[in-house]
N, C-alpha and C positions, 0 to 999 in steps of 0.2 A: 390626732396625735401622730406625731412622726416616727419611722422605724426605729432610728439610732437610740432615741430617749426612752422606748420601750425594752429595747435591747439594751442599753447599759440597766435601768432598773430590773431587767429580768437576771442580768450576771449578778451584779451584785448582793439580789436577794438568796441567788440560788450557791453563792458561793460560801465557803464556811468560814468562819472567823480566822483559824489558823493557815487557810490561805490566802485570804485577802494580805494576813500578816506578812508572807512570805512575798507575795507580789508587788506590796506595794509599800513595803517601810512602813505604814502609818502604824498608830496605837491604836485601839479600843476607846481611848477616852477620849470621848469630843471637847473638851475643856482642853485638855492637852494638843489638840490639835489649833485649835484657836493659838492658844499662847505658843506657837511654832513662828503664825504669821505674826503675832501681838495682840491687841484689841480687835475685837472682829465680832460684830453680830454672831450668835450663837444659828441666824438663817441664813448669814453669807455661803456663797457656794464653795468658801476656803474651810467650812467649817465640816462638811459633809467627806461622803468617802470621796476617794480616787479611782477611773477607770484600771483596770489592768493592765498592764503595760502592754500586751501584743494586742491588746484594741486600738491603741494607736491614737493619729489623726482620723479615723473613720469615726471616732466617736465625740470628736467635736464638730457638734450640731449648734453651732451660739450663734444667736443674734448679732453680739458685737455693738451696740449704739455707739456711732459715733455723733450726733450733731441731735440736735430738735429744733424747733418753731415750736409756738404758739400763736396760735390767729389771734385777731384782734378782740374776739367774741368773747377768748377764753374756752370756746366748746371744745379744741382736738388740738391736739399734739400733732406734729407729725416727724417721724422719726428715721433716722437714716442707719440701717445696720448694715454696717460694714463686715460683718464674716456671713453674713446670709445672702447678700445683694439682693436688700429687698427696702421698698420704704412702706412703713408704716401709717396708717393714720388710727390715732388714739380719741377715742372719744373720753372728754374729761366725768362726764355724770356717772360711770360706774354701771352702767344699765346695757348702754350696745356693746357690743364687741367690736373690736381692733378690726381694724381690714389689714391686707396685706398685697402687694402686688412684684412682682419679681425684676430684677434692673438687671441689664446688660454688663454690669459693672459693678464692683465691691465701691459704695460710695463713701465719700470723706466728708463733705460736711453739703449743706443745704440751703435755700432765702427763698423768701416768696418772692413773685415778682411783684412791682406796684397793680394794690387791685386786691392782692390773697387769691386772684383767680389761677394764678400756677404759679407752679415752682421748679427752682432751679436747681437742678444736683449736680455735683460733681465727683468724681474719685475717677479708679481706674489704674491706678500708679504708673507703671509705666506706659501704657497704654491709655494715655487719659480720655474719661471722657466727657460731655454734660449732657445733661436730660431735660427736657422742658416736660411739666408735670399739668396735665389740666385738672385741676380738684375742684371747682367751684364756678358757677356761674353768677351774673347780678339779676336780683330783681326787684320789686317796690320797697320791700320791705329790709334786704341788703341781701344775702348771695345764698345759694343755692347749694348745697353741698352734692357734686354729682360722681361717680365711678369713677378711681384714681385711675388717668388713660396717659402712658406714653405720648406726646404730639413728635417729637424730633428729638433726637439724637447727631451726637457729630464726636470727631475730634476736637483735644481742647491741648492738646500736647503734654509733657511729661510731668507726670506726680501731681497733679491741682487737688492741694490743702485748703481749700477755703475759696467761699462765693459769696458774690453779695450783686447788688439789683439797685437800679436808680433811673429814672424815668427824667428826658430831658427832652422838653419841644416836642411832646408825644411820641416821645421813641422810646424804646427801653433797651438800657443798655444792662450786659451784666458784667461785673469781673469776677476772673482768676486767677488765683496763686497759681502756678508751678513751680512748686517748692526746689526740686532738684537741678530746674532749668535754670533757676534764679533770674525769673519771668515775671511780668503783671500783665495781664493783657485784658482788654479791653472787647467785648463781644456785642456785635448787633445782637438782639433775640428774637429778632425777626426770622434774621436767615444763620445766625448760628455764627457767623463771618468774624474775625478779628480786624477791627477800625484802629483799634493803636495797639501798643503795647511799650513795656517800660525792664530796662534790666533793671532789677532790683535786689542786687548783691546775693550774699550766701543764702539759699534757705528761707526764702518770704512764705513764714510757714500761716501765718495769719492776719487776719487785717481787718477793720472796721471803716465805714462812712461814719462821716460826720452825720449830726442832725438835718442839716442842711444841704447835705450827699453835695457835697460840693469839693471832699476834699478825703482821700483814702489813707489812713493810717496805716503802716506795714512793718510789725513786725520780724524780724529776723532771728530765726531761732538759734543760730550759732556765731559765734566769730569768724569774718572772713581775713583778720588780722593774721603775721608771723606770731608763732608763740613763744620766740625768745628773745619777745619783747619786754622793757617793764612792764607795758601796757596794751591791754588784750581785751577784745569786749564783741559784743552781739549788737548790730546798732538798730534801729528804727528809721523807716523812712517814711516822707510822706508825700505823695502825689495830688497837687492841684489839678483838680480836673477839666477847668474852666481853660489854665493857660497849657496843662499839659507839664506843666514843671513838675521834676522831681527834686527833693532836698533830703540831705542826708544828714538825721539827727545823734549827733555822737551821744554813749554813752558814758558812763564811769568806765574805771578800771572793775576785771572781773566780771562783767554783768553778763550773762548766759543764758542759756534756755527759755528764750520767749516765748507763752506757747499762745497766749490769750491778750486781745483787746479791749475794755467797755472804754465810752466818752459820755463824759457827762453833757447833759442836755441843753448847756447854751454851746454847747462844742470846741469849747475851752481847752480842757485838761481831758489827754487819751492815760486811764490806766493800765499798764499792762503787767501781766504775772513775768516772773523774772527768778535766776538764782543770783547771786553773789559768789563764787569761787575764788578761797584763798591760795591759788594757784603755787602764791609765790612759798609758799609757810611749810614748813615739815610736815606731813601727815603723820603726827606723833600722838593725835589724838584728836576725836572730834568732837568730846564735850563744850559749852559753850558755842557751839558755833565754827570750833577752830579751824574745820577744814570746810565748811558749806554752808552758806546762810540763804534766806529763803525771802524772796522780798517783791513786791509791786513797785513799780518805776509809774513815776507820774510826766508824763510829757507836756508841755505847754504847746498846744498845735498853732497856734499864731505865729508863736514866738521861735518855731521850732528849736527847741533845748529842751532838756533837762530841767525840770524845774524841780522834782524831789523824789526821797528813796523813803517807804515807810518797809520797815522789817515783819516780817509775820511771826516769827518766831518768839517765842519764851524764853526766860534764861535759863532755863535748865530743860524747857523739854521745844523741840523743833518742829517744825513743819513742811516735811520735805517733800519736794516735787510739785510747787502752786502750778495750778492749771487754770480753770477757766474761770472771766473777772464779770461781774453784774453790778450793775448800780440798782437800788430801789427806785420803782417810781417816782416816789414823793423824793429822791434825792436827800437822804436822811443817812442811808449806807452804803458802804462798798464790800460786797461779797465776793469772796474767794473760795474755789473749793481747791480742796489740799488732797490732790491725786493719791498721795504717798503715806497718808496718812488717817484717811478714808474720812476729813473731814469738812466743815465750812467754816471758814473765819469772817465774821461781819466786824467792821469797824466803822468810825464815826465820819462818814464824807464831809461833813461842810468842817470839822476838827481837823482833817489834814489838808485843805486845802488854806483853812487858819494858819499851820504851821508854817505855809511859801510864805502867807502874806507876812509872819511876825519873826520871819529870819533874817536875821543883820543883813547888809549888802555885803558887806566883804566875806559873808560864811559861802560853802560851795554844797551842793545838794547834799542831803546824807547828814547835817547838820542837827544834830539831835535827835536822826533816824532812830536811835535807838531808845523809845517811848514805854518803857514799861511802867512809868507814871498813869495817873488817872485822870480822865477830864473833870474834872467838878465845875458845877456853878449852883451854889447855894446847897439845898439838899441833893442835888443830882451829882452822881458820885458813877461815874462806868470809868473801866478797862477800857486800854485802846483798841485793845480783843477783846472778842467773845467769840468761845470755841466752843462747834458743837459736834460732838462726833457720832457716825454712824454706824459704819466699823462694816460699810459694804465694800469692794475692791474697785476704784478704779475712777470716783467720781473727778469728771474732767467737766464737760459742759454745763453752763450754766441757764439759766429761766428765773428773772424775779418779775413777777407778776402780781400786782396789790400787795397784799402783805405775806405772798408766800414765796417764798425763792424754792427751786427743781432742779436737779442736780442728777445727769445721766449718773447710771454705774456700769461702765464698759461691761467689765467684768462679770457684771451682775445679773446682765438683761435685765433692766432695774430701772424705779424712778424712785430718787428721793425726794421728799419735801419736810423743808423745816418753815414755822413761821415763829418769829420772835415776839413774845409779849413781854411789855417794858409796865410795871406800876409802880412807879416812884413811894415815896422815898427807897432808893437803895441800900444797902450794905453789904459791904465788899470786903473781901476777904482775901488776905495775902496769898492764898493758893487755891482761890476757889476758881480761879477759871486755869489754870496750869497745871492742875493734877493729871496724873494715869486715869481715864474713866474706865469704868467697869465693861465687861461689852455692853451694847445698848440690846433688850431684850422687848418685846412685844408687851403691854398693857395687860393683854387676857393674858397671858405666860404669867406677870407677875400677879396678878391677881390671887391665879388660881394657888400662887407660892405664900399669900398671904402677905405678900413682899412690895405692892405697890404705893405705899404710902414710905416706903424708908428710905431709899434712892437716893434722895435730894439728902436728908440725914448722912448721908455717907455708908450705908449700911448694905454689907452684899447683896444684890440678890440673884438666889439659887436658882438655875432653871434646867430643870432633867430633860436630857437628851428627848425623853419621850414627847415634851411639848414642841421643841422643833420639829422633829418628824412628823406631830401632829399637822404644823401647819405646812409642810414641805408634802404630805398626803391632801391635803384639802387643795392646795393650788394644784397641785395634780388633778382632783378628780374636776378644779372649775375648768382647766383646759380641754381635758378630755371631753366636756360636755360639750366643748363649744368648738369640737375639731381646731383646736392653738390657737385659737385667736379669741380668747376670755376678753370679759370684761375689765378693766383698770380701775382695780380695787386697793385701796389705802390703807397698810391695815399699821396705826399704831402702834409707833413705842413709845418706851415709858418717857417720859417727860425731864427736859434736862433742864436743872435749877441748878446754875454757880453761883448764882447770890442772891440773896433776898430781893423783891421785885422784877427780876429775870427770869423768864422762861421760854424755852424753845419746846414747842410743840414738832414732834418730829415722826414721818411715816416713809412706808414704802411699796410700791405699787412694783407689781411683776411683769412686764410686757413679757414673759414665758416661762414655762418651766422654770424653777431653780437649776442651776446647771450644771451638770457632774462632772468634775476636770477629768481632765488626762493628765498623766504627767507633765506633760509638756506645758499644756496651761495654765497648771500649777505652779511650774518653774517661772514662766513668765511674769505670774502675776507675784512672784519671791522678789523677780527682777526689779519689779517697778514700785517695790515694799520697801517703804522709809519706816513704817513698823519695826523692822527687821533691826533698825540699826539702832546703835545707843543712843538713848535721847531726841528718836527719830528727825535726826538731820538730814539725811540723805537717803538715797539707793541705788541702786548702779546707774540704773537713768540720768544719775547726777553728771556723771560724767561718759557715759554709754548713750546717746538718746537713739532710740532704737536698736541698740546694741551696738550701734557704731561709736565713731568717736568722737568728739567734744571739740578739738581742736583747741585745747590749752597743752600745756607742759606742765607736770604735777611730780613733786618731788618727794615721792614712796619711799619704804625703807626696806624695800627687798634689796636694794644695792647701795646702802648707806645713805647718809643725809647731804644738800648745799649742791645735788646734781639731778636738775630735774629734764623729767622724760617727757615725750610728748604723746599722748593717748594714742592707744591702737583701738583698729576697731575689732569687736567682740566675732565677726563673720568667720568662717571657716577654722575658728581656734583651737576645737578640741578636734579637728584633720590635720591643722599645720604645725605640730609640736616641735618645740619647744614654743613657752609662752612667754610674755614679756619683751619688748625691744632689745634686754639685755640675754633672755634665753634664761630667766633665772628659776623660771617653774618647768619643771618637766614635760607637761602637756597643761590641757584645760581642766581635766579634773582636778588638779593641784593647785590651778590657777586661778577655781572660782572658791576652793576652801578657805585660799589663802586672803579671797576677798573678803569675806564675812570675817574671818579673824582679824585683818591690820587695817580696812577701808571704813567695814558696821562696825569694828570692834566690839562684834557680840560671840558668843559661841551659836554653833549652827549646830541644827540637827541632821544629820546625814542625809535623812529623804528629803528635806528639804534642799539639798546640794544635788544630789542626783536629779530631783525636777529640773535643777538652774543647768543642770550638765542636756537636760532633755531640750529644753528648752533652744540652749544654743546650739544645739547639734541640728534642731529641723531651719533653722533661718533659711533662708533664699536669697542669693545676689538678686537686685534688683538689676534690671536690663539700663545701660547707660544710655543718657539723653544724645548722648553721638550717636546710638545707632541709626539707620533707615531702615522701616519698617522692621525690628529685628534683625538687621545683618549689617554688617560691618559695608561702611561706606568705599566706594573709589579710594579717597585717602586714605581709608585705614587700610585699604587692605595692600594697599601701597607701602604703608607704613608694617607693615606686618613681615615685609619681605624684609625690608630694615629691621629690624626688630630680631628677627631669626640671624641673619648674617656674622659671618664671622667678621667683619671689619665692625659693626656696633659691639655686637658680644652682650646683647641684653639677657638673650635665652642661657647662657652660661651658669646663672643663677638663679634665674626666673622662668623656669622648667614647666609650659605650657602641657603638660600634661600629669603636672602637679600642682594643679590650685596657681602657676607659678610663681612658685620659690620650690631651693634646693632642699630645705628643712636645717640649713647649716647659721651658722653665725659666718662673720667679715668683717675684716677691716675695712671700711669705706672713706674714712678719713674726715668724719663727722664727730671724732672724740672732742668734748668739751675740756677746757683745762679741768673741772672737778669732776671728771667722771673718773671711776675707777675701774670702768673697763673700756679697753678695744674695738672689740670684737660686738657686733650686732646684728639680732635676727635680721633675714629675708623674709619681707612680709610677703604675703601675697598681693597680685596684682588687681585682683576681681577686684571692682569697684571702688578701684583706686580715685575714680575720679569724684568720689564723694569723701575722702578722709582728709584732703589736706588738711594742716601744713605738712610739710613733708618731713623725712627724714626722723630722728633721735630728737635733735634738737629745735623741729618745729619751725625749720626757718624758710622754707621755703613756700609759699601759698602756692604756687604752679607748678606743671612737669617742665616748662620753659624753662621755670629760673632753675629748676633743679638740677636739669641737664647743663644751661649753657653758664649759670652762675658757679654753681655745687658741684658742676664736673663728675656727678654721681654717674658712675661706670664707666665714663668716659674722659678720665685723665688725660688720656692719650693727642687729643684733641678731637677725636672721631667725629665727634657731635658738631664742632666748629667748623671741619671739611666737607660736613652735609652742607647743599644748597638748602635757599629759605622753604621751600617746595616739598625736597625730602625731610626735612625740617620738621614743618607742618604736619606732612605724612605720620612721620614717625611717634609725634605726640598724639596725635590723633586715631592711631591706634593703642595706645596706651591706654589713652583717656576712653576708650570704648570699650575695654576689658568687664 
């Protein structure tokens, strides 16, 4: 058992109720605190106390999962936690215990190589890095499970989101994202060596092989489009690996936040998780959809296009933040888990790819996208959804395996698994799968309430504080027995039936302690809560992905309607006050109240606003992909002496030893004809070089065009009487900030 997790359990048994009250906003009633974040497991770690606030960051001790495998056996998981830097391996039988082994590096996502004899990790952020993992040996019988050992380590360059592995001519190659670089690159794994590489626009934050690993799908998680355009979107790329070609798959208008890839298994059709952003529309209201829709984009990889849009959403209730996409074996469904909404939506694969083949030629994707109809044939009668919810925080990765699908929970240091049993004839029910679900509570919990047979009836069921503590002391004493690395035990919830012949069999397994927030991880996980919002559409994520910014123009009603802004990012806001492009909130703590009121359109609870205020106050500039080795290159620092100068006059308002900016508003000469103001904050410059477009109005994608097109601070012609050299220099330490 670890010190920190002994230590927060020893504060808060030994604390008294009316100062936990004082310290930390929350209530007494654990029900009450559930319905803060919305539906939520009664074991979620949202549903438990709060650290005390001068515990800090010291008492987040979390695992973090960000990625998993499953070998081919089915025997072990292996898992990648990114706030422990450590990878996992999980034995599936419930009998051995976990191992654990420590990485050089906070890692982001994992693949085995060909063989399952190692694996490849990656993370690192700005410091990227990979790890070849030796787990396994072959012999008669098929491999060897031996001591998870380090082989090599290397550089892999900046932010690497995602890995994968493919074996060609007996070589094994692996690739990486570098998200930030907006990089693909191409690695012997012999000697760790990059053989090619590919620019791959904004943000290639994920990517899949074909079956036939002949051909890499790449996601793009944000628009590298101006934003005061009609037309604004996130696109997909895909990389022939044979010829080395890359092609660039446009999407619709609005398409955003790609976080996930599956390909179905003749390597046809890539689906990946996606939002819809009505960029263009008043934020006057987000029921229906009105301001953020939640949807999986089907890609045609041959054909490279767009071939359709299926909606995840409800008419009245949303599914905000889809994260990561699975196909079933058998090729029967496609599974989505719904970050934001703590749940999994299966729907019918070979019925949506029916839908490409049976749409007119002159219709254009998106054509009937909106299927809240039923498939029938004969007595078979399902929803294009089926929702099942868990109500743990955070589920992103996905695992379908036989008939079970696994679903990380960041948040949770958590495994979920649902399996779906289908026994026709069905009967369906105008809101049996779109209702509010109850939180979902453990088997023995409802049992012992008397309460396990009414659920599916519709019928509450009660579960006292005392039986989750029950099982929040039991996974305590199985870890302590096993010094943190228990066995991966399953332990049931009640069973979710939205229609007659439907059932989701639904569990959760602990890779550690339950986890006791801190403020701060609290706030975060408020941050990434489409719970939160009316008719759970969205959550700041929607338009914040990491707290940063989106790169659309969205037209708020903090400065009337028909003049839209271009997203800030959330980094240093409650230090740079005033808030908003217009300067219309006083600081951050106004500016994140005002977000739950006019953005969730919900009312907030106060401690839950102070977590989001904690929250954004610990962020951290990520170091720019211009740096060398951490410092400011020849050019930049070239460009820094430009930069300071009284002939540029950038420091005049971009006060290097304030966040740079002055904290004031200016006229820069970026007024749109419907703006109704002037005057617009000086944002800061830190990690400028990951916000564009620039400016109010979003129109510049570069600091080049901003400077020699938009004349921003340099009217005068300054920037124009620079040589190409000082030029260079000059952007070049910008872009390093």
């Amino acid at each position: 058992m670890k010190m920190i997790p002994q230590l927060a359990r020893g504060v808060l048994r030994s604390l008294s109720v009316a100062l936990v009250f004082a310290l930390l906003f929350t209530t007494s009633n654990a029900s009450q605190r559930v319905a803060a974040q919305g539906v939520a497991s009664p074991y979620s770690a949202v549903a438990g106390e709060t650290l005390p606030e001068e515990i800090g960051r010291d008492g987040e001790n979390y695992l973090g999962p960000t990625d998993f495998v499953l070998d081919a056996q089915g025997e072990y998981f292996y898992v990648a936690c990114g706030d422990a830097n450590a990878l996992m391996r999980v034995p599936l039988d419930g009998v051995a215990p976990s191992e654990k082994i420590e990485l050089p590096f906070n890692p982001s996502k994992l693949a085995f190589l060909p063989g399952e004899e190692r694996l490849a990790i990656v993370g690192g952020d700005a410091n990227g890095r990979i790890a070849i993992v030796d787990i396994a040996a072959k012999n008669d019988q098929g491999r060897d499970v031996k001591p998870m050992t380090i082989l090599q380590t290397a550089r892999v360059g900046h932010s690497p989101t995602d890995v994968a592995a493919r074996e060609v001519d007996g070589k094994t190659f692996v690739y990486v994202a570098n998200c930030f670089a907006g990089i693909v690159r191409e690695i012997d794994a012999a000697t760790l060596e990059t053989t090619r590489e590919w620019e791959a626009g904004r943000e290639p934050y994920a990517f899949e092989l074909t079956p036939a690993r002949d051909k890499l799908v790449i996601a793009n998680r944000v628009t590298d489009m101006p934003a005061n355009l009609n037309f604004t979107h996130a696109n997909v790329r895909i990389i022939d690996l044979t010829t080395g070609e890359l092609s660039v798959v446009e999407l619709n208008n609005q398409h955003n936040l790609l976080h996930d890839v599956a390909i179905t298994a003749d390597g046809k059709y890539a689906f990946i998780s996606g939002v819809s952003c009505s960029y263009t529309s008043i934020t006057s209201q987000v029921s229906g959809g009105w301001i953020s829709e939640n949807c999986v984009l089907c890609v045609d990889i041959d054909e490279k296009k767009l071939a359709e849009i299926y909606f995840l959403d409800d008419a009245e209730l949303g599914s905000g933040n889809p994260w990561g996409v699975a196909i079933s074996e058998d090729g029967e469904r496609l599974i989505v888990s719904i970050a934001g909404t703590d749940e999994l939506i299966y729907l019918p694969l070979k019925s949506l790819i029916e839908k490409i083949n049976l749409r007119p030629e002159w219709a254009r994707p998106g054509y009937g996208a909106y299927s809240y109809q039923t498939f029938a044939a004969g007595e078979v009668q399902l929803p294009m959804r089926l929702r099942v919810k868990f109500g743990f925080k955070g589920l992103r990765q996905l695992i379908a395996r036989g008939e079970n699908v696994y679903a990380l929970a960041y948040y949770e240091d958590a495994i979920c698994r649902s399996t779906l049993r289908l026994n026709p004839p069905f009967s369906h029910f105008e809101d049996s799968y779109v209702r509010q679900e109850k939180p979902p509570v453990t088997e023995e919990a409802a049992r012992r309430e008397g309460a396990l047979d009414k659920e599916p009836d519709g019928v509450p069921i009660v579960v006292k504080d005392a039986l989750a503590e029950e099982e929040t002391a039991a996974t305590e004493a199985l870890f302590d027995d096993n010094d943190g690395l228990a066995p991966l035990r399953f332990t049931p919830l009640v069973s979710r039936v939205p229609m007659r012949g439907v059932v989701f069999e639904r569990a959760f397994a602990r890779l550690a302690e339950r986890p006791v927030l801190t403020m701060r991880r609290r706030g975060e996980i408020m941050f990434h809560d489409a719970t939160a919002c009316f008719e759970n559409w969205l959550s700041c994520v929607t338009c914040h992905p990491d707290a940063r910014a989106d790169g659309f123009n969205w037209d708020l009603l903090n400065d009337g309607t028909g003049n839209l802004k271009n997203t800030k990012s959330m980094l240093l806001s409650h230090e740079t006050p005033p808030c908003m492009i217009t300067g219309i909130r006083a600081d951050g703590e106004v500016a994140v109240r005002a977000g739950f009121v006019h953005i969730l359109f919900t009312t907030y609870k106060e401690e839950n606003a102070c977590c989001v205020d904690e929250y954004l106050k610990a962020l951290e500039p990520m170091p720019s992909p211009r740096l060398v080795d951490g410092e400011l290159s020849e050019s930049a620092r070239r460009g820094k002496k430009l930069f300071d100068s009284e002939e540029i006059g950038c420091a005049v308002c971009h006060l290097e030893d304030n966040y740079f900016t002055d904290l004031r508003l200016h006229r820069v000469g970026s007024q749109d004809p419907n703006d109704f103001f002037n005057k617009f904050d000086t944002p800061t410059l830190i990690e400028v070089w990951r916000t564009a477009p620039y400016l109010n109005t979003g129109a510049y994608t570069t600091i080049r065009e901003l400077l020699e097109e938009g004349k921003h601070g340099v009217k005068d012609g300054q920037f124009d009487r620079l040589s190409k050299e000082e030029q260079d220099d000059l952007i070049e330490y910008v872009l390093s900030l």
